[in-house]
Backbone bond lengths (Angstrom), bond angles and torsions (degrees), N, CA, C in turn:
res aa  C-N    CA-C-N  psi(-1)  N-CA   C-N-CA  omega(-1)  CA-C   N-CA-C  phi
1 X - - - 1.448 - - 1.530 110.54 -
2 X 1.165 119.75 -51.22 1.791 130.52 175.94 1.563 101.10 -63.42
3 X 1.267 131.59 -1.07 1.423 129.17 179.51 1.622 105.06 -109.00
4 X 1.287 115.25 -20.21 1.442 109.23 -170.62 1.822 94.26 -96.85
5 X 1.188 104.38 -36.03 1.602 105.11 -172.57 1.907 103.63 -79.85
6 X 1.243 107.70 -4.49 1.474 107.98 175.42 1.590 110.40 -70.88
7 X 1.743 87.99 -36.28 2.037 107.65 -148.89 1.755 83.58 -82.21
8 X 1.372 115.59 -31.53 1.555 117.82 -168.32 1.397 114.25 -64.10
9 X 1.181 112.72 -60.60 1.423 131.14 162.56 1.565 127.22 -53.17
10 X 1.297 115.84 -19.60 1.564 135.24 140.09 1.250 133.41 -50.55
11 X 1.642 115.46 -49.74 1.626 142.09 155.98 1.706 98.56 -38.81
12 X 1.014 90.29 -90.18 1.893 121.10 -166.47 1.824 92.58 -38.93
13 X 1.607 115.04 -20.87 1.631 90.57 -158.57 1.969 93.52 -95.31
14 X 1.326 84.66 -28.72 1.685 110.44 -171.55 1.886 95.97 -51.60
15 X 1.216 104.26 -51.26 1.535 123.33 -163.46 1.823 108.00 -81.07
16 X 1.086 100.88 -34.70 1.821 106.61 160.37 1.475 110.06 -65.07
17 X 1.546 121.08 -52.08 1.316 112.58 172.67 1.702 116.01 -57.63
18 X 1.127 96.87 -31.87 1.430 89.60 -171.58 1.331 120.03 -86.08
19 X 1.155 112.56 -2.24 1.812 139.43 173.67 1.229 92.96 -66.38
20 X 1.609 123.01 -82.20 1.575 136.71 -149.50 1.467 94.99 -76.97
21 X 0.924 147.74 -46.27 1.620 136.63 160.63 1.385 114.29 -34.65
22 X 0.833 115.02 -76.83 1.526 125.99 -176.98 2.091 109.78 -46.44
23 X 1.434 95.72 -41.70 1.395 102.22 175.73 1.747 107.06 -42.84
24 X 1.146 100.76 -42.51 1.586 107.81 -178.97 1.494 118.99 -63.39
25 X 0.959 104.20 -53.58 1.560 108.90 168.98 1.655 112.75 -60.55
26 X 0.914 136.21 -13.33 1.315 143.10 -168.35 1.877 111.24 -96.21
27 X 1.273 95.68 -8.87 1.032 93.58 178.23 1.299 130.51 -91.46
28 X 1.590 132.10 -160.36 1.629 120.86 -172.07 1.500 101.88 -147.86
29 X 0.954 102.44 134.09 1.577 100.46 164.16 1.542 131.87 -137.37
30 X 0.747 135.87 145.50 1.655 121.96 -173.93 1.346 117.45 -91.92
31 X 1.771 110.39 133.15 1.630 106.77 164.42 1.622 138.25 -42.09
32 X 1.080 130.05 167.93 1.122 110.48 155.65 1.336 120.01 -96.78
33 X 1.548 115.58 24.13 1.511 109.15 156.82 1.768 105.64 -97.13
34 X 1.382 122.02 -1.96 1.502 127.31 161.39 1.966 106.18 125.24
35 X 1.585 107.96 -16.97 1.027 121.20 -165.11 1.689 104.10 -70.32
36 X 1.351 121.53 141.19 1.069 123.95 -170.14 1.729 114.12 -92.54
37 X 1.650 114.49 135.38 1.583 110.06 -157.74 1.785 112.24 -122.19
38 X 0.967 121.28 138.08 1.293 97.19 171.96 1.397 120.08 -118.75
39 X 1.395 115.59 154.01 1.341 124.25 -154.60 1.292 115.00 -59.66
40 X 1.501 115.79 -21.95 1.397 135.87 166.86 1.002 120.16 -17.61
41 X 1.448 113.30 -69.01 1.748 137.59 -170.78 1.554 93.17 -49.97
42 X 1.552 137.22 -31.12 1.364 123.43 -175.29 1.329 110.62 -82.87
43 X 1.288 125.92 -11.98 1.514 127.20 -171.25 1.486 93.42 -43.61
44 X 1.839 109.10 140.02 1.236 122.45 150.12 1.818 87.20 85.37
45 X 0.922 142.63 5.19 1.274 141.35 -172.64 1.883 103.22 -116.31
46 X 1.324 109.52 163.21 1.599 118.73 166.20 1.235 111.67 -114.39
47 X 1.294 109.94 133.59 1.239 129.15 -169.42 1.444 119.92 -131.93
48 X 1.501 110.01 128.26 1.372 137.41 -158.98 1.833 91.68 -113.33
49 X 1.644 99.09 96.40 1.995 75.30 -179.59 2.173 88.92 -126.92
50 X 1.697 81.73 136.01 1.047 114.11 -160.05 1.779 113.83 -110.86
51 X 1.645 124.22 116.90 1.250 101.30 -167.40 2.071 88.38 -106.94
52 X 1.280 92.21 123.47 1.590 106.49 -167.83 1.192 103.43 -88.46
53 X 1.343 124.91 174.56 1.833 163.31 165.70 0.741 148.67 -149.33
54 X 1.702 135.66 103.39 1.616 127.80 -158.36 1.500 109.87 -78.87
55 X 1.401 119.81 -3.68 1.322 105.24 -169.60 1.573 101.72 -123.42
56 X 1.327 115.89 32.46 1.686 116.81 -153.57 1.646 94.68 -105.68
57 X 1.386 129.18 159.64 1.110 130.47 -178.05 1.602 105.41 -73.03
58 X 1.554 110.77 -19.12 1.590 105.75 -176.96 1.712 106.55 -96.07
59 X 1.518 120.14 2.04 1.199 123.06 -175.04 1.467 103.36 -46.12
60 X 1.203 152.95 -53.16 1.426 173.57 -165.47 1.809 73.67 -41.89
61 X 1.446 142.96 -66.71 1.515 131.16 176.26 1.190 130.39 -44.08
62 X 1.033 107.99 18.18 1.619 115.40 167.25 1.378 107.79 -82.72
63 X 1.630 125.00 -42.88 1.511 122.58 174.24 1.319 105.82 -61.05
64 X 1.264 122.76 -44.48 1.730 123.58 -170.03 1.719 103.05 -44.99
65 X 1.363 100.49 -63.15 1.419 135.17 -171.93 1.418 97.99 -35.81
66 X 1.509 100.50 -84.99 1.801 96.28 168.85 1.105 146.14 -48.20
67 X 1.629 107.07 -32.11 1.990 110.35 164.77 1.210 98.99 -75.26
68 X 1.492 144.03 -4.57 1.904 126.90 160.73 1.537 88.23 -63.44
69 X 1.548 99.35 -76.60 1.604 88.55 -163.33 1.233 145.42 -60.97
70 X 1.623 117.61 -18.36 1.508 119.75 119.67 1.745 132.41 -12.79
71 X 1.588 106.85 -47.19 1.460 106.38 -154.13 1.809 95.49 -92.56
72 X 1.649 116.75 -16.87 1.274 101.34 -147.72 1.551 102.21 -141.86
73 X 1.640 95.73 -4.35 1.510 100.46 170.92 1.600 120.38 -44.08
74 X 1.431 108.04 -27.09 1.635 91.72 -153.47 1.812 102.60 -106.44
75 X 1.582 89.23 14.22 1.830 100.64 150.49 1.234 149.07 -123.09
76 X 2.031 91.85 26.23 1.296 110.18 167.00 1.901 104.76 108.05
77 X 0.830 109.20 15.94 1.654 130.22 -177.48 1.458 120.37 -100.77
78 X 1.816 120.97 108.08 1.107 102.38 -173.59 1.713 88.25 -126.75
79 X 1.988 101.99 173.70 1.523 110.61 -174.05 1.650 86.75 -116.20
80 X 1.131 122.04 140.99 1.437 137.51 -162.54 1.781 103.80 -117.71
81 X 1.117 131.58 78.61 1.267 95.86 174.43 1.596 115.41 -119.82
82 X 1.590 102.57 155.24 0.972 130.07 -166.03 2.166 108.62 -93.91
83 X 1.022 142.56 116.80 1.462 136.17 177.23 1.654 76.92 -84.18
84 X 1.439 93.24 146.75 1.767 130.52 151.91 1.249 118.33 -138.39
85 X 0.945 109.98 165.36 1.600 133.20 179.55 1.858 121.42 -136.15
86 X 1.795 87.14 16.13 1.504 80.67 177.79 1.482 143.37 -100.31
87 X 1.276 68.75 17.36 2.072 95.45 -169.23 1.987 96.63 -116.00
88 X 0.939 103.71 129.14 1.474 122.43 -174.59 1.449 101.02 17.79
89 X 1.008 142.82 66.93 1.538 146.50 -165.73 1.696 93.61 2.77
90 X 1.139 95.43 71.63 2.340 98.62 164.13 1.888 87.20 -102.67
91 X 0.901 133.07 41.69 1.732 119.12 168.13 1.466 90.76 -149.76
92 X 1.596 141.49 83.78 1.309 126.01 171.39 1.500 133.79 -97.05
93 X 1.918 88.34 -14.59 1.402 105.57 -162.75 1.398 111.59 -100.68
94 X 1.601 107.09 149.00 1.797 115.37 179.36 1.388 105.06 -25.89
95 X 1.769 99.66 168.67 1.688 105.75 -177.65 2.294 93.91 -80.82
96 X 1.000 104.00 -15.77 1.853 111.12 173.01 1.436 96.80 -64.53
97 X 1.480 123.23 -59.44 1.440 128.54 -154.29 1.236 99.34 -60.36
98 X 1.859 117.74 -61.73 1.622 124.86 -178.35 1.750 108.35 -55.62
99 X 0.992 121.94 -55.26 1.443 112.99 174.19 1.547 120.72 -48.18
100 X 1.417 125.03 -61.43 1.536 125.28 155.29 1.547 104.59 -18.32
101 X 1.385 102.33 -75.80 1.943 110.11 -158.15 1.818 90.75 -52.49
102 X 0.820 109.74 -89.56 1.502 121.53 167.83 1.773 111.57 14.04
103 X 1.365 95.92 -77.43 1.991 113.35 -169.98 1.635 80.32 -67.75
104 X 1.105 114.68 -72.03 2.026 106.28 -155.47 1.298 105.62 -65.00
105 X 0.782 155.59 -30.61 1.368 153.61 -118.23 2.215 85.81 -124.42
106 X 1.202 100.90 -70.24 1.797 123.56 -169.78 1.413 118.22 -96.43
107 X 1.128 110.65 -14.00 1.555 115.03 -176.10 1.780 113.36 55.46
108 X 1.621 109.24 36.46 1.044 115.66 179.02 1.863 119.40 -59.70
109 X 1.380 92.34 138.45 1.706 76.67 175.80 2.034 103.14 -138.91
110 X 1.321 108.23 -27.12 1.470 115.01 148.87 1.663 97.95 -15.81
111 X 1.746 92.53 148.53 1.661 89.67 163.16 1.479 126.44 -102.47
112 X 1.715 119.05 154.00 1.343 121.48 -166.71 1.424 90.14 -113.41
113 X 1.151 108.93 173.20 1.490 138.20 -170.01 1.506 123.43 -128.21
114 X 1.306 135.35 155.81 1.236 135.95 149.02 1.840 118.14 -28.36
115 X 1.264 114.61 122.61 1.537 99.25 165.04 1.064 122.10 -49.33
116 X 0.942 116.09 140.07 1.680 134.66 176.92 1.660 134.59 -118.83
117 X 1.236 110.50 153.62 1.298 104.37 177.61 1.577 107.24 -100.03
118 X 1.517 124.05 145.74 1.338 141.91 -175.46 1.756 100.62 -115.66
119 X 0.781 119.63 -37.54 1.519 113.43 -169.57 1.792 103.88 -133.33
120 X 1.841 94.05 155.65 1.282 110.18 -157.78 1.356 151.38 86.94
121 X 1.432 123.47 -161.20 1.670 102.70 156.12 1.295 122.36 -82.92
122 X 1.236 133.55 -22.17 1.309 132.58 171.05 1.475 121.64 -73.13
123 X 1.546 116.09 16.83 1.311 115.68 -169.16 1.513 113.89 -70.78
124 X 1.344 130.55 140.69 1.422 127.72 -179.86 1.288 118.84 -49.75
125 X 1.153 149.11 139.40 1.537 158.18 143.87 1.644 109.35 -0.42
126 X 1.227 108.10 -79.68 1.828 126.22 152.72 1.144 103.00 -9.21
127 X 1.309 100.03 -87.86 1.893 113.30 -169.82 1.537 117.17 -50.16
128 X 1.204 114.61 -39.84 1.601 131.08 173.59 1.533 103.32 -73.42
129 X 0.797 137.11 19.68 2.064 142.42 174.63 1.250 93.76 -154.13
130 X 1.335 139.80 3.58 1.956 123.12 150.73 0.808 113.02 -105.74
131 X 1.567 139.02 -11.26 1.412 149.52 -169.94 1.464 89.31 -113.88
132 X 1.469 137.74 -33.86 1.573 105.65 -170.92 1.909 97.15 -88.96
133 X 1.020 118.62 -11.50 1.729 123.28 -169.76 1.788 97.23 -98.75
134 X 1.164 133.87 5.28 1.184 124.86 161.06 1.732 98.34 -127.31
135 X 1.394 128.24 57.24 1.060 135.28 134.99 2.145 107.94 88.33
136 X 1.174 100.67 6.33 1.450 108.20 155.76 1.488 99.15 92.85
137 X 1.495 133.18 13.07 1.245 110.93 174.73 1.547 107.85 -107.08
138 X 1.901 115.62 148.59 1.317 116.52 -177.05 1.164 132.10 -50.03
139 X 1.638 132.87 -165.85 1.245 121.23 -173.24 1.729 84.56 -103.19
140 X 1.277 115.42 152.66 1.483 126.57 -175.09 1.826 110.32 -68.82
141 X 1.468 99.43 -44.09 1.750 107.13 -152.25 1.922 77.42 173.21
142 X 1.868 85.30 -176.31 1.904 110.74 -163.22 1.310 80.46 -69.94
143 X 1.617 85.75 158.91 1.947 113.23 158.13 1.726 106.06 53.23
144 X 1.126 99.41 38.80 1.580 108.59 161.43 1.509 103.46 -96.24
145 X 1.772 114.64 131.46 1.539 130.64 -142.04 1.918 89.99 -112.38
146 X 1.028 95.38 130.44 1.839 101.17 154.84 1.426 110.96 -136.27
147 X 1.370 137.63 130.48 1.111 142.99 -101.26 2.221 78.25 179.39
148 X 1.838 91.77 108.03 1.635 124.03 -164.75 0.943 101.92 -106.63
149 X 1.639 126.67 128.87 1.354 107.22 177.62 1.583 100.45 -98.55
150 X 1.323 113.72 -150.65 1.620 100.17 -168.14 1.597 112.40 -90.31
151 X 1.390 103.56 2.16 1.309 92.82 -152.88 2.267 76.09 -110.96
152 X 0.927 104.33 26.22 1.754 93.67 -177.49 1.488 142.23 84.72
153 X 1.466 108.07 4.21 1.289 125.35 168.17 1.519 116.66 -111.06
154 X 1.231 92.66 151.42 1.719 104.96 -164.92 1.802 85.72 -94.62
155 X 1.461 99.44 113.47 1.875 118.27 179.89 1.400 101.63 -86.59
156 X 1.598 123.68 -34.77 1.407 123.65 -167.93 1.660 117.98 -155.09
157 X 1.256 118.39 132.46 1.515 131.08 160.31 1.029 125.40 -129.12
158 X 1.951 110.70 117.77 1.242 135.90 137.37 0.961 144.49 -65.06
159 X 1.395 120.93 138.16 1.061 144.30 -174.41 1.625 108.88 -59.02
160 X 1.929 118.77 158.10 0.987 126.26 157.69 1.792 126.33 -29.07
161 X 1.493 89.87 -57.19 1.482 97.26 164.07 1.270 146.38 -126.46
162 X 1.139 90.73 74.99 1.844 134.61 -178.88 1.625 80.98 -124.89
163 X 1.504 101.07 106.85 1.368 118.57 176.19 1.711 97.84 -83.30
164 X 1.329 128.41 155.02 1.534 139.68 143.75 1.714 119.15 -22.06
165 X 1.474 96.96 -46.82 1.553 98.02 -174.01 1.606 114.61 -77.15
166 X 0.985 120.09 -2.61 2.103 142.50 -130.63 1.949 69.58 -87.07
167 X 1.182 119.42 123.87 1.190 123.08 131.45 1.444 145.01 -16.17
168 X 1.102 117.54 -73.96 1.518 138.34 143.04 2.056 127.82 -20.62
169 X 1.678 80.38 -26.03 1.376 80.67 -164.20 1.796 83.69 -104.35
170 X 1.434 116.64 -64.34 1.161 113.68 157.60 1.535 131.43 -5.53
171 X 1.597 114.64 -62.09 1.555 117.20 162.02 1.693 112.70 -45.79
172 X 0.930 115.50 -52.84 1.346 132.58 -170.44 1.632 113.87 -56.33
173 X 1.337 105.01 -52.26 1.747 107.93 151.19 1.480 111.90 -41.23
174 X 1.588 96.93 -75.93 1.918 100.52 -172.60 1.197 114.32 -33.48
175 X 1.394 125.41 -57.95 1.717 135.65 -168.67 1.222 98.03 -68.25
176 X 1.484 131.12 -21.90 1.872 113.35 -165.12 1.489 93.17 -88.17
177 X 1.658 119.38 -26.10 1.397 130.94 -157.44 1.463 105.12 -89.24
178 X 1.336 125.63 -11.33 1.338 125.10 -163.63 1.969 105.49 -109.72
């Protein structure tokens, strides 16, 4: 009896994981050309999702950002970013304006997103499943990193300043990628 209720409770835990994973993929998000995306297309991929700012003192991480995804794209590694405006309004401009600044400015080619909200009740869907799976605390400020492994769980979060180049964070790619 303690062997069948072991194997049962094994099922049920196997099948919860495989619930809240999948929850992720199930979700939608919009481009920042307006087109609507679903999280799907990342299945089986690592994901670096990033809520960005053109006017933020860490904006200068947009190059970091892109030489990851430069360095690691072609092993299944993408940079996700998200525009906000919820940190001292450093995100003010259209999802046209942030994309412009973005390509000329960084030579971004990672994909961007609709601005978004990170904090509050209006917080995005996204943001509300990286913040409740890394233990319920908010996003600090811009370019705070959550870091997907392939299978849909958030393995790691960095900080604002946990630069792109940061070692630490780097490992953290390799190990999600390997």
């Amino acid at each position: 009896m303690k062997k069948i209720f072991a194997t049962l409770l094994g099922l049920v835990s196997i099948g919860t994981t495989a619930m809240a994973d999948s929850s992720f993929y199930n979700m939608s998000v919009t481009s920042i050309d307006g087109s609507s995306q679903s999280m799907g297309q990342y299945r089986d991929k690592v994901l670096l999702i990033v809520n960005v700012a053109s006017q933020c003192g860490f904006t200068s991480q947009y190059a970091g950002l892109e030489e990851l995804y430069k360095t690691y794209k072609d092993r299944g590694f993408y940079v996700l970013g998200f525009p906000c405006n919820d940190f001292g309004q450093q995100e003010p401009g259209s999802e046209t304006e942030i994309k412009s600044f973005c390509t000329n400015k960084f030579g971004v080619t990672f994909p961007l997103f609709s601005k978004v909200r990170v904090l509050g009740q209006e917080r995005a869907p996204i943001y509300d499943y990286l913040i409740r799976s890394t233990g319920g605390a908010d996003v600090g400020w811009n370019f705070e990193k959550f870091l997907v492994n392939r299978s849909g769980k958030v393995v790691e979060r960095f900080g604002s300043n946990v630069r792109p180049s940061d070692e630490s964070l780097k490992a953290a790619i390799e190990k999600a990628l390997s």
